[in-house]
N, C-alpha and C positions, 0 to 999 in steps of 0.2 A: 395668159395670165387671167385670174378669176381673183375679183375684190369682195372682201368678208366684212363683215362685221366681227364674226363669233368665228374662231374658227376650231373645231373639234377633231383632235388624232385619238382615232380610237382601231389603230392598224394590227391589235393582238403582237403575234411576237411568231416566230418561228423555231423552230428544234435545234438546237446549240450543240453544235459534231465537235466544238472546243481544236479544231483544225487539225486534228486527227486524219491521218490519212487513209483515204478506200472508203469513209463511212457514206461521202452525196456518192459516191459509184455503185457501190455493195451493198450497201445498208437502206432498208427499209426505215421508213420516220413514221408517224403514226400521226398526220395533221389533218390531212385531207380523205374524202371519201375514196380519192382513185388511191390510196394510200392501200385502204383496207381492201381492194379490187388487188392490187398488186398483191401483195399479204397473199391472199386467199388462191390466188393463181399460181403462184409460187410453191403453197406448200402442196397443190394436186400434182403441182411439177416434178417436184421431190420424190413423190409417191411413186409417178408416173418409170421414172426414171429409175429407182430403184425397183423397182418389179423389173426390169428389163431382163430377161435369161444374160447368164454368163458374168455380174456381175460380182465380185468378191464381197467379203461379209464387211472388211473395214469401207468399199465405197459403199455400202448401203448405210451404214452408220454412220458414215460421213453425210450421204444425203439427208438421213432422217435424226438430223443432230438438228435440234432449232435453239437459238442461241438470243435470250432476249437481253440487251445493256440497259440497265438501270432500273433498283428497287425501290422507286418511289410507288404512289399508286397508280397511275399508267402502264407501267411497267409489269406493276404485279395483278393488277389486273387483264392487262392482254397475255402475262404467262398463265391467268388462271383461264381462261376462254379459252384459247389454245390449246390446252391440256382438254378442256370440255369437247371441244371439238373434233381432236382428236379422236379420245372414247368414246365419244357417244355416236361419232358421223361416220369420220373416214374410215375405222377398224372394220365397220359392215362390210366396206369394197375393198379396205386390203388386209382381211386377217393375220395372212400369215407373215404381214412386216409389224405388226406390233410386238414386237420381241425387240427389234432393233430401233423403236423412237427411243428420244432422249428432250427433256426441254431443260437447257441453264439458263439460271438468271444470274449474271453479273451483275456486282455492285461494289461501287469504292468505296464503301464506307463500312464501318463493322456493322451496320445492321440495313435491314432493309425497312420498308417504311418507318421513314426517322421520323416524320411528320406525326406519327401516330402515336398514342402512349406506348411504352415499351414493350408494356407485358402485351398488347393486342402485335406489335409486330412480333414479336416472340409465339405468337400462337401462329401466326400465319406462316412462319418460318416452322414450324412443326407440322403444318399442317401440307404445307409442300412437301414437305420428308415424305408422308404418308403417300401422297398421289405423286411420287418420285418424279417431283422436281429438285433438280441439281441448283441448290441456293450458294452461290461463290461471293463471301464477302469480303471487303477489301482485294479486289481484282478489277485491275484500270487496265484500261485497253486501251493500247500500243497503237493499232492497227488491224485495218479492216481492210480482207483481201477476198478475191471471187465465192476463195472457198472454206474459208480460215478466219478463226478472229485468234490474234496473236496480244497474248499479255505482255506486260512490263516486265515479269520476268523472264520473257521469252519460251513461253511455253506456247504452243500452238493449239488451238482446240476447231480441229476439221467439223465445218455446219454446212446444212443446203440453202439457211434462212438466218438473215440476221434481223432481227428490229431493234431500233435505237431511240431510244425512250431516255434522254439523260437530260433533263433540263430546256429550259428555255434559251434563247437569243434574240436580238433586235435585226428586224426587219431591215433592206437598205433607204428604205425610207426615213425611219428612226433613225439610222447611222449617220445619215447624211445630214439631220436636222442642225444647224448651231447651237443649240441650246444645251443648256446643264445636265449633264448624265450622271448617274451613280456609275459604281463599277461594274455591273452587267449591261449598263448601255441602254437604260431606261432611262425616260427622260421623269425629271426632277420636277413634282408638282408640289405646292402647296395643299394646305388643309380643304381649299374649295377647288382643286384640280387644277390652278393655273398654272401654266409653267412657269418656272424661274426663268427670267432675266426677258418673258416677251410679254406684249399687251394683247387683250383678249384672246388670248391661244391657250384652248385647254385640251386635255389630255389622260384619258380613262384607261381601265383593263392590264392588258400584258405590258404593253407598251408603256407604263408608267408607274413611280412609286411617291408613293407621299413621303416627303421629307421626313426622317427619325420616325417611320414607320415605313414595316413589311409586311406587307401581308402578303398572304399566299396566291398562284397565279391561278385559283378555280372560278366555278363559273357564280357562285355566291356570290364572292366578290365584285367580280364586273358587273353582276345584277343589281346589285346593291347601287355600286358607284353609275350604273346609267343612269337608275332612278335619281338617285342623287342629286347628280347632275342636269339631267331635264326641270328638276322645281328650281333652280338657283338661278337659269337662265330666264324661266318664267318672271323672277323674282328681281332677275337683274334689269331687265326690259320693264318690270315696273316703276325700278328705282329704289328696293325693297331689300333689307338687308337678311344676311341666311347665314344661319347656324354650319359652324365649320360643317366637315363629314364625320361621323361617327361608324365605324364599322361594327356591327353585331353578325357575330361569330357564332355559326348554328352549327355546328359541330361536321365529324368528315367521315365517310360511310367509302368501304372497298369493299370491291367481289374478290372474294381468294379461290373461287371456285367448286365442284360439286354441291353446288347450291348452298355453301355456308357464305358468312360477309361479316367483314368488322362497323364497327358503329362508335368514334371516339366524340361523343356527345358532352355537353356542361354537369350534366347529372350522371349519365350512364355510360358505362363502357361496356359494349355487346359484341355477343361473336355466337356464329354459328348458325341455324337454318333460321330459327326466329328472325334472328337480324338480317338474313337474306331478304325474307317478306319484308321487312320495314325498307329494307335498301330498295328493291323491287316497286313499293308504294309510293315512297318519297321520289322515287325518280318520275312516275308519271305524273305526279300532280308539280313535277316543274315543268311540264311539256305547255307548249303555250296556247294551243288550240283543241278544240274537244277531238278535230279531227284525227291531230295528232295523236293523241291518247287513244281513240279506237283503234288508230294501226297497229301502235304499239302489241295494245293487248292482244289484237288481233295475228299480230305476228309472232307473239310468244308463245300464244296455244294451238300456232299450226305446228311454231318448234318442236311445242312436248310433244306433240300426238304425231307428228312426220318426220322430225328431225331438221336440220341445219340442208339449205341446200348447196352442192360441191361440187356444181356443174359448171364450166368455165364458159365464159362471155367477156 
């Protein structure tokens, strides 16, 4: 046992398979680094596999079928990468399988980034047409098998690669907690992050939602709410009283790929290579150290001028 004073859950949340079955066996999640290690060894696998002499044309299609679930912007962002990666890396080493890629993105709902104003997902839905990606909407998955993802109306769509990108879930930590949940199994804070129904036990980011408020699970949000939270405990240790939380909403920027990006901002609504750049700027200047920010750069302009590396480790 370990005695607190303050005690702070700030445990994020995990990728919610909604108890689906095949999806922790088959299905690739997109949380962790070994995540994108897996990813990336997987689809040289694919590659590797269908080059094999003697295979038939639907098992090469079936390998080089990549099938991503869920059109939020995780989703639509790792299907727009995916496709960059594709054309621009792997096709040098395996030319003559580009004829037989395919990338779907599934999603249940009629449109895909619903987060976003309409007409920006409406462009990015157009904009996948163009770089033939397969956008399937309103398509809920059944079932996640070795080599299959199988719809609700029981169609079957043969892939080498699934990624599953559909949402959040609580952690077993969070599940186990006693305390007040909403219906996704977040735990219930007030306007200063307390939780309902304990004494000094507070609770930030994924893992938590403010009562008659939702905000969304990005990383603005949890920045926001850590700072937040760091001056009220200052304030509290004084005896010092603190204005609720107030969230300020700076608007939400995706890559859709070949270097275009949308931008659903308070004043502007952007899309295209312009807004790539500003997606591009504004992500370095949240990087938190300068070092960080030379790698970056430094890693983007080995990209342009060498390419993506596709060598397995």
């Amino acid at each position: 046992e370990l005695n607190y004073d303050y005690l702070v859950v700030a445990v994020g949340a995990i990728s919610n398979t909604f108890g689906i079955p095949g999806v922790d066996e088959h299905a690739f999640l997109l949380k962790e680094l070994s995540d994108a290690r897996g990813i990336r060894q997987r689809i040289c696998e694919c590659f590797e596999r269908a080059y094999k002499p003697g295979r038939t044309e639907e098992e090469i299609r079936g390998l080089l079928h990549f099938v991503v679930v869920g059109g939020g912007p995780t989703g639509v962002e790792f299907a727009a990468e995916l496709h960059d990666f594709l054309m621009q890396d792997v096709r040098r080493w395996f030319p003559d399988m580009q004829q037989h890629v395919q990338i779907t993105l599934l999603e249940a709902k009629g449109q895909i980034l619903t987060q976003f104003d309409a007409k920006l997902g409406q462009y990015a839905q157009r904009h996948f047409g163009r770089m033939h990606i397969n956008v399937r909407t309103e398509s809920m998955v059944k079932e996640v098998r070795e080599d299959r993802v199988v719809l609700n109306t029981g169609e079957e769509i043969l892939c080498g690669l699934v990624v599953w990108s559909t949402g959040l879930g609580p952690t077993r930590l969070v599940a186990s907690l006693p305390f007040a949940k909403d219906v996704t199994n977040r735990l219930v804070v007030d306007d200063h992050f307390l939780v309902s129904g304990a004494r000094n036990v507070y609770a930030i980011g994924d893992c938590a939602v403010v009562e008659g408020q939702d905000h969304p699970p990005t990383a603005q949000v949890a920045q926001q709410e850590g700072a937040y939270l760091a001056k009220i405990l200052n304030k509290r240790v004084k005896q010092k009283a603190a204005e609720p939380f107030q969230y300020k909403h700076m608007g939400m920027l995706a890559y859709i790929g070949e270097r275009r990006a949308l931008a659903d901002l308070k004043n502007v609504k952007g899309k295209g290579f312009a807004t790539w750049l500003f997606w591009r700027s504004a992500y370095v200047t949240k990087l938190m150290s300068f070092k960080s920010k030379m790698l970056v750069l430094q890693d983007w302009l080995r990209t342009f001028l060498f390419g993506r590396d596709i060598s397995h480790f």
